[in-house]
N, C-alpha and C positions, 0 to 999 in steps of 0.2 A: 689708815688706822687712826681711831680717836686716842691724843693725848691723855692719862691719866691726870694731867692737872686742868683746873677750866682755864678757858682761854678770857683774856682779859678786857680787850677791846668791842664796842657793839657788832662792828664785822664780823672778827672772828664768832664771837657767842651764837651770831644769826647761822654763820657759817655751819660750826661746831653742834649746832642745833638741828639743824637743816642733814646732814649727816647721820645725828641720831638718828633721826626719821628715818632716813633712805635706809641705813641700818637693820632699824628696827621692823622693817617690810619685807628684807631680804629673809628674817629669821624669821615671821609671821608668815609668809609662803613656806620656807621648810616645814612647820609645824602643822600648817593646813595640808602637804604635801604624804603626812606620814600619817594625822588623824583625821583628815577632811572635815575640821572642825577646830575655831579658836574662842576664847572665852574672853567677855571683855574686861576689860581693866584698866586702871594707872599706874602711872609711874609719875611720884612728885619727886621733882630735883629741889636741894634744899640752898640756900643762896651761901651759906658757911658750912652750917653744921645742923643736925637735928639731935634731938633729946628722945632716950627712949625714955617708957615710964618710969623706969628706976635711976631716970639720969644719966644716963651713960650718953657719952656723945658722941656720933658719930656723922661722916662724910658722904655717908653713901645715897642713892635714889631710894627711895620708898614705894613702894609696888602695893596696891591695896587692890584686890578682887571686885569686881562689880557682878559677877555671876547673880547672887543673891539679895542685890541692891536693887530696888524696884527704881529703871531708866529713871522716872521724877524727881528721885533723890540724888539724883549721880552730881548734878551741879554744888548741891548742897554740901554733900558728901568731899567733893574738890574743892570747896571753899574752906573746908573745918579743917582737913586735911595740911592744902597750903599755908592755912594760919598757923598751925600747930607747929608744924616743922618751921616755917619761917621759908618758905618756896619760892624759890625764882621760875621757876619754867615746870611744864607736864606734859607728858604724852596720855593720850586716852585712844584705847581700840575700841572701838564701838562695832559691835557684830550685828546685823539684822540680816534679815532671811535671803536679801537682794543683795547685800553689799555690805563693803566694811571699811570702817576710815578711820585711819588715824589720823591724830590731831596733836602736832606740836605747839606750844604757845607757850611766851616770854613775855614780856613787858615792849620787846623790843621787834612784836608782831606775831604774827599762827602761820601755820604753814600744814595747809590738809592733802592725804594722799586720800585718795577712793578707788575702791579695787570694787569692780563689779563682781557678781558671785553668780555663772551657769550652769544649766545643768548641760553634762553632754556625756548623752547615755546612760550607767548608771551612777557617776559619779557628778558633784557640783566642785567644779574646780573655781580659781579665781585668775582674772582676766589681767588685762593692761591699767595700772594705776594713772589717774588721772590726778596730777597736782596742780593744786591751788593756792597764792601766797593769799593774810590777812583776809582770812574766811576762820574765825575762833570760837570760843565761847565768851569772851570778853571777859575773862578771869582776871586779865594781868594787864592787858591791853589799856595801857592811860586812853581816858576818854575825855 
């Protein structure tokens, strides 16, 4: 179980990140398990606090839909995003026809799962995730 407070040191963060991820895969099979279908999106983690539009501040991840985001924007869209809130780390699902990966990334490196997607019979179920460390988008990543 992930601690409700963030963890302090680059270890644990990589750690406690690394986690989400595996986490957040175990719940993305449930969801493809029940609608044989997931929608991509993010989640920006904010490094304190974020600011909603009326100022209210709050602690929490920020979830934005990429359904209706045309793929070319999506980087764009994670850069305005991470600015605004002031973002340490993100996860992104990316859904295509073959396959789906999510993508954790900090400052402190990415860390990608890739779930292939078959058909067998009449349903398209999803396979053995294949993990990858420091394969990102270079968001966060000092260069």
């Amino acid at each position: 179980m992930v601690s409700e407070a963030y963890p302090t040191t680059e270890r644990l963060i990589h750690e406690y990140l690394d986690e989400f991820g595996e986490n957040f895969l175990k719940e993305v099979r449930r969801i493809w398990k029940e609608d044989r279908k997931v929608d991509p999106f993010l989640i920006l983690v904010p490094e304190t606090f974020a600011r909603t539009d009326d100022n209210f501040a709050v602690m929490n991840a920020v979830t934005v839909e990429l359904k209706e985001i045309a793929r070319e924007d999506w980087k764009r869209t994670l850069k305005e995003g991470m600015d605004r809130i002031g973002g340490y780390a993100f996860l992104l699902l990316d859904v295509q026809s073959d396959r789906l990966r999510i993508l954790v990334e900090s400052p402190l490196g990415a860390t990608t799962w890739t779930v292939p997607i078959k058909q067998q019979g009449e349903v398209r179920v999803l396979k053995t995730a294949e993990k990858e460390r420091g394969k990102g988008m270079d968001v966060l990543i000092p260069g």
